[in-house]
C-alpha positions, 0 to 999 in steps of 0.5 A, a space after each residue: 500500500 502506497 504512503 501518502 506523504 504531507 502536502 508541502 507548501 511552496 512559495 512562489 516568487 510570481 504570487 509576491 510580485 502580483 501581491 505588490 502589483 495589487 497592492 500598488 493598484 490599490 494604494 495609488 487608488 483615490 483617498 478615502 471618500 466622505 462616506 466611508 466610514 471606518 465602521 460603515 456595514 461593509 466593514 463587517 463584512 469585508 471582516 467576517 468574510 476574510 476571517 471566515 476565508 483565513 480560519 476555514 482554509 488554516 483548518 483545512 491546511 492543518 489536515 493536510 499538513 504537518 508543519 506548524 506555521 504552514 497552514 497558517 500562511 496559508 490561510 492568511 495568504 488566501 484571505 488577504 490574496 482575495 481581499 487584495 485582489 478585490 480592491 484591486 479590481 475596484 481600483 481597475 474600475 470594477 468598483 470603489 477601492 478603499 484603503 478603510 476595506 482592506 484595513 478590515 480585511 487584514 483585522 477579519 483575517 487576523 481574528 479568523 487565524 487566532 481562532 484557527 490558533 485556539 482550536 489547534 492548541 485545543 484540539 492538541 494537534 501534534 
């Protein structure tokens, strides 16, 4: 019977480049508009859905991984990598790109991971 063998995870340089790509589309983007509020109604969802996104893919990760902080770069990268990619596409036109959203991105992603983090230890995965 064949052995499985962990799944590794290997950083590519061409996903940090489209990351500081986006990243420049989006900080070139205009200054924050009068009714932005830091605390409008799409905060919440800009947080809940990137810390869904970060703590659902770091709990898949560590099924399928045994490294310790693997699966958490993992589910980071792809919640801030899709939060990056919307507002840049709101930047290129498709909507209104807002610095105040991707601030709510990275708080949604950092919750999504410590909760990732407390059920790991919980759980007492080795």
């Amino acid at each position: 019977m064949a052995q499985t063998q962990p799944m590794r995870v290997r950083s590519g340089g061409n996903v940090g480049v489209a990351g500081a790509i986006l990243l420049a589309v989006v900080l070139a983007a205009p200054a924050a508009r009068a009714e932005d509020e830091w605390l409008g109604a799409d905060k919440v969802s800009h947080a809940v859905v990137s810390g869904s996104i970060a703590g659902g893919v770091t709990c898949l990760a560590l099924t399928q991984t045994r490294g310790r902080f693997a699966p958490y770069l993992v589910g980071g990268g792809v919640a801030l990598g899709l939060g990056l990619g919307k507002e840049g596409y709101d930047a290129l036109g498709g909507g209104t790109a807002s610095m105040r959203d991707l601030t709510w991105d990275v708080v949604g992603a950092a919750v999504g991971l410590g909760l990732a983090l407390v059920l790991d230890l919980a759980l007492g995965r080795d």
